[in-house]
One Martini backbone bead per residue (centre of mass of N, CA, C, O) as a GRO file, in nm:
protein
  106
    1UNK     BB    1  16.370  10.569   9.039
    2UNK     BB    2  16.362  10.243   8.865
    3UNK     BB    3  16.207  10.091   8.620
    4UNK     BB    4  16.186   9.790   8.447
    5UNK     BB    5  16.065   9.642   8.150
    6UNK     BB    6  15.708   9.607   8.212
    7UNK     BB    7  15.460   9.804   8.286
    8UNK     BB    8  15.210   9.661   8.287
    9UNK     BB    9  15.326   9.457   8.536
   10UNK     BB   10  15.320   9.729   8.717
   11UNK     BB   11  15.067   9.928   8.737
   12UNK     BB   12  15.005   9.894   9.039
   13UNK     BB   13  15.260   9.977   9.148
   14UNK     BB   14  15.245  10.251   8.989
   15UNK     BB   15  15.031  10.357   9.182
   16UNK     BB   16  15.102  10.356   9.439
   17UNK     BB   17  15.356  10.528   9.386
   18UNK     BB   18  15.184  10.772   9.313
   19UNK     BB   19  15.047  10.789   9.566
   20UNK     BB   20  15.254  10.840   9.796
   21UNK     BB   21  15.385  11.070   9.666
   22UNK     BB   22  15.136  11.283   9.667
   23UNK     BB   23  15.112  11.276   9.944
   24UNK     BB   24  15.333  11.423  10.044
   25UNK     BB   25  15.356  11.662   9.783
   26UNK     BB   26  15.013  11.717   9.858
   27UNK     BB   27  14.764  11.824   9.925
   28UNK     BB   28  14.447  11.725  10.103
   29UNK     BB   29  14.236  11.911   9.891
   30UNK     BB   30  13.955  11.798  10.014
   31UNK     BB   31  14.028  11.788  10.320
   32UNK     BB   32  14.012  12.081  10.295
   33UNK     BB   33  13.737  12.155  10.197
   34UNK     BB   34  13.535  12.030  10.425
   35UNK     BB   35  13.631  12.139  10.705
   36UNK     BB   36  13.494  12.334  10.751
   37UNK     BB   37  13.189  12.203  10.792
   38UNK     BB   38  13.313  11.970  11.010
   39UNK     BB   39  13.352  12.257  11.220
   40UNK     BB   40  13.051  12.428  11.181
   41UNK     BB   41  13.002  12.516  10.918
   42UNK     BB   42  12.961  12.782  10.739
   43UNK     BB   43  13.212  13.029  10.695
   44UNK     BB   44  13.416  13.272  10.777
   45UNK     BB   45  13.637  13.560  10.793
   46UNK     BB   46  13.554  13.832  10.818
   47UNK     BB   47  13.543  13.906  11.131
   48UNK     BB   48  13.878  13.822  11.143
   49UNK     BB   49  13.987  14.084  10.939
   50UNK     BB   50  13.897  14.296  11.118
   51UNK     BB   51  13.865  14.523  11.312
   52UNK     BB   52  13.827  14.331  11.647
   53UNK     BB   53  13.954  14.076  11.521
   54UNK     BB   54  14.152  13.821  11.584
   55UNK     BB   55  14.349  13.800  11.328
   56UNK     BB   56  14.413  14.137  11.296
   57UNK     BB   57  14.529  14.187  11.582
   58UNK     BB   58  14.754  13.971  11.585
   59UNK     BB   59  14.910  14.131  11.389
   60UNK     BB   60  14.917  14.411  11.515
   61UNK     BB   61  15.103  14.294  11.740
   62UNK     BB   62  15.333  14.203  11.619
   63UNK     BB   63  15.423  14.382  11.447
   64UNK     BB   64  15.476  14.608  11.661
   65UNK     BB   65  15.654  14.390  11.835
   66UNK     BB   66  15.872  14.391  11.670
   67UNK     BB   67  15.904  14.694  11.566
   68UNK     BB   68  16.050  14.753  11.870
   69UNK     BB   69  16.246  14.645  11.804
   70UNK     BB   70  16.580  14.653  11.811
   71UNK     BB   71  16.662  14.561  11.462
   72UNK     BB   72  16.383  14.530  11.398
   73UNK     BB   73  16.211  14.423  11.124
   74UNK     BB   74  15.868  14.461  10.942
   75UNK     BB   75  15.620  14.377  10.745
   76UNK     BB   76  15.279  14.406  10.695
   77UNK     BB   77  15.087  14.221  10.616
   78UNK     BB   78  14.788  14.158  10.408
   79UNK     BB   79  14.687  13.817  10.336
   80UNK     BB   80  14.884  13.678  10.574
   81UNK     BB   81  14.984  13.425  10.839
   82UNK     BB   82  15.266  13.606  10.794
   83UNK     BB   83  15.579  13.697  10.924
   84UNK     BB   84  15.882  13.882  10.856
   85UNK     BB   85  16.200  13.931  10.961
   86UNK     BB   86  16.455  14.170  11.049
   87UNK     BB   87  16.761  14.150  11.079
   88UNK     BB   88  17.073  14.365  11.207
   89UNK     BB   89  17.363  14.235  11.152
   90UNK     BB   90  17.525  14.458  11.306
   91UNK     BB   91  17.387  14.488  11.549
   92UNK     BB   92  17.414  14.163  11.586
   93UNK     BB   93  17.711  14.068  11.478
   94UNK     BB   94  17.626  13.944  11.241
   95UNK     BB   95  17.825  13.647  11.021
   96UNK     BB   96  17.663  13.382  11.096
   97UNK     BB   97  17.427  13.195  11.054
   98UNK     BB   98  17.489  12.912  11.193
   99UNK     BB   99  17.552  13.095  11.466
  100UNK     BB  100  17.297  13.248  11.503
  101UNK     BB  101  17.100  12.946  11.517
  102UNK     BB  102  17.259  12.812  11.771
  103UNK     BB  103  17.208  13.071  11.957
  104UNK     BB  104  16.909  13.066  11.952
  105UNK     BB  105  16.913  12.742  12.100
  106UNK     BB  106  17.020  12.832  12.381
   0.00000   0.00000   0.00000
């Protein structure tokens, strides 16, 4: 987008172009900061990270589910909420990501 003119006349209005665009751009960090007392007061998450954790658990569950599968390998996280696994292109004759992903779908 391009503004032209004199920017004076139009501080409001870019004002709020840059309201909407942080919007969108960025984690609403206030909002995000407060949820946890709004949920229940502090916490903590050490409960849920340690063995017989939820958390915990969940992870040590997913990582041996995925690696039990033949061709299927995953890194076990350490410290994130997510887990990437890789799958063995020869062995599933994966030659196209995007008929392997519409094949997902199916």
């Amino acid at each position: 987008m391009v503004l032209s003119g004199n920017k004076a006349m139009a501080k409001d209005y870019i004002l709020g172009l840059n309201m909407l665009s942080n919007m969108r751009l960025c984690s609403n960090v206030p909002a995000q900061s407060i949820v946890q007392t709004a949920l229940g007061g502090h916490q903590s998450v050490q409960n849920y990270i340690v063995p017989g954790g939820r958390i915990y658990e969940q992870r040590e569950y997913i990582y041996k589910a995925l690696n039990d599968i033949p061709g299927i390998t995953a890194v076990k996280p350490k410290a994130a909420f997510y887990i990437f696994p890789k799958v063995d292109t020869k062995k599933f004759n994966i030659v196209d990501d995007e008929k392997f992903a519409l094949d997902l779908l199916r």
